[in-house]
C-alpha positions as CSV (number, residue, x, y, z in Angstrom):
1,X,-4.0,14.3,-16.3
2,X,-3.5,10.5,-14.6
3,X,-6.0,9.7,-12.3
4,X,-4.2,9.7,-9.0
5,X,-2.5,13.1,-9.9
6,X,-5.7,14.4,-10.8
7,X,-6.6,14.2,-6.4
8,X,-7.8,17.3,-5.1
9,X,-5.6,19.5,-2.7
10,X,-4.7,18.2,0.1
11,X,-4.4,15.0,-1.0
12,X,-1.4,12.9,-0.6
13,X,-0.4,10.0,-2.7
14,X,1.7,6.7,-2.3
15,X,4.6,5.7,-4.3
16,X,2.7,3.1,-6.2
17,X,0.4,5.7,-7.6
18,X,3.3,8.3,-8.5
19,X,4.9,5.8,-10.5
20,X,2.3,4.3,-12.1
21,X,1.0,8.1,-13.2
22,X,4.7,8.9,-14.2
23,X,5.4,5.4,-16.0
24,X,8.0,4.6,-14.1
25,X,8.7,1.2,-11.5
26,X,8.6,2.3,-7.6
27,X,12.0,1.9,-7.8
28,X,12.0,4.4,-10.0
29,X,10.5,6.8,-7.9
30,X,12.9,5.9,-4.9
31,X,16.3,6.6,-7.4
32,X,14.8,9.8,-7.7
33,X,14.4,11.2,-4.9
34,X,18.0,9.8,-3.6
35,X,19.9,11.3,-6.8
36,X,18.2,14.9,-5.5
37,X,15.3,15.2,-8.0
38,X,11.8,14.7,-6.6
39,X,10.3,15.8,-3.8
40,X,11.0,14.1,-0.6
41,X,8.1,12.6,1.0
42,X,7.1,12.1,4.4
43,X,6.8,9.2,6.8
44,X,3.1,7.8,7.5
45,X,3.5,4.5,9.7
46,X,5.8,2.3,7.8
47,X,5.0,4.2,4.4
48,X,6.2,7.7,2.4
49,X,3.3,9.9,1.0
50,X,3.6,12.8,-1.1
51,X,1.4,15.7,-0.8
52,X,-0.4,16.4,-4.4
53,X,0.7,19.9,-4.8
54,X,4.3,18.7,-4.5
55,X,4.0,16.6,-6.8
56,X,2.4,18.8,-9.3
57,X,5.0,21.0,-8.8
58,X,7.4,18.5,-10.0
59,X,5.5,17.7,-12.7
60,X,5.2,20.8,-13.8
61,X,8.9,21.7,-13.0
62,X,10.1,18.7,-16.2
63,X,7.6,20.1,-18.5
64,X,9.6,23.4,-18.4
65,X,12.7,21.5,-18.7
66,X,11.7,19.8,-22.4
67,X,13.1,22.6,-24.8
């Protein structure tokens, strides 16, 4: 586990972090969410956050997905 995605609960995380866990650009991150599939985040001053647990969730939603 990365070390931003390894937070405790309760935790929320910025966009730089997700993608930089995942491997993917921020822009990355942002394609997702529009095309449906990750978790939308929610609006903290000027910036999105995601709440750890959702994005576990995700995580562990593709790892199902590899067959």
């Amino acid at each position: 586990m990365s070390k931003s995605i390894g937070k405790t609960l309760g935790a929320f995380l910025n966009a730089t972090q997700i993608a930089q866990d995942l491997g993917v650009s921020r822009s990355g991150i942002f394609n997702l969410i529009r095309s449906g599939k990750f978790p939308k985040g929610i609006r903290v001053g000027n910036s999105m956050r995601w709440e750890y647990e959702d994005v576990r969730a995700w995580i562990d939603s593709q790892k199902g997905m590899k067959a």
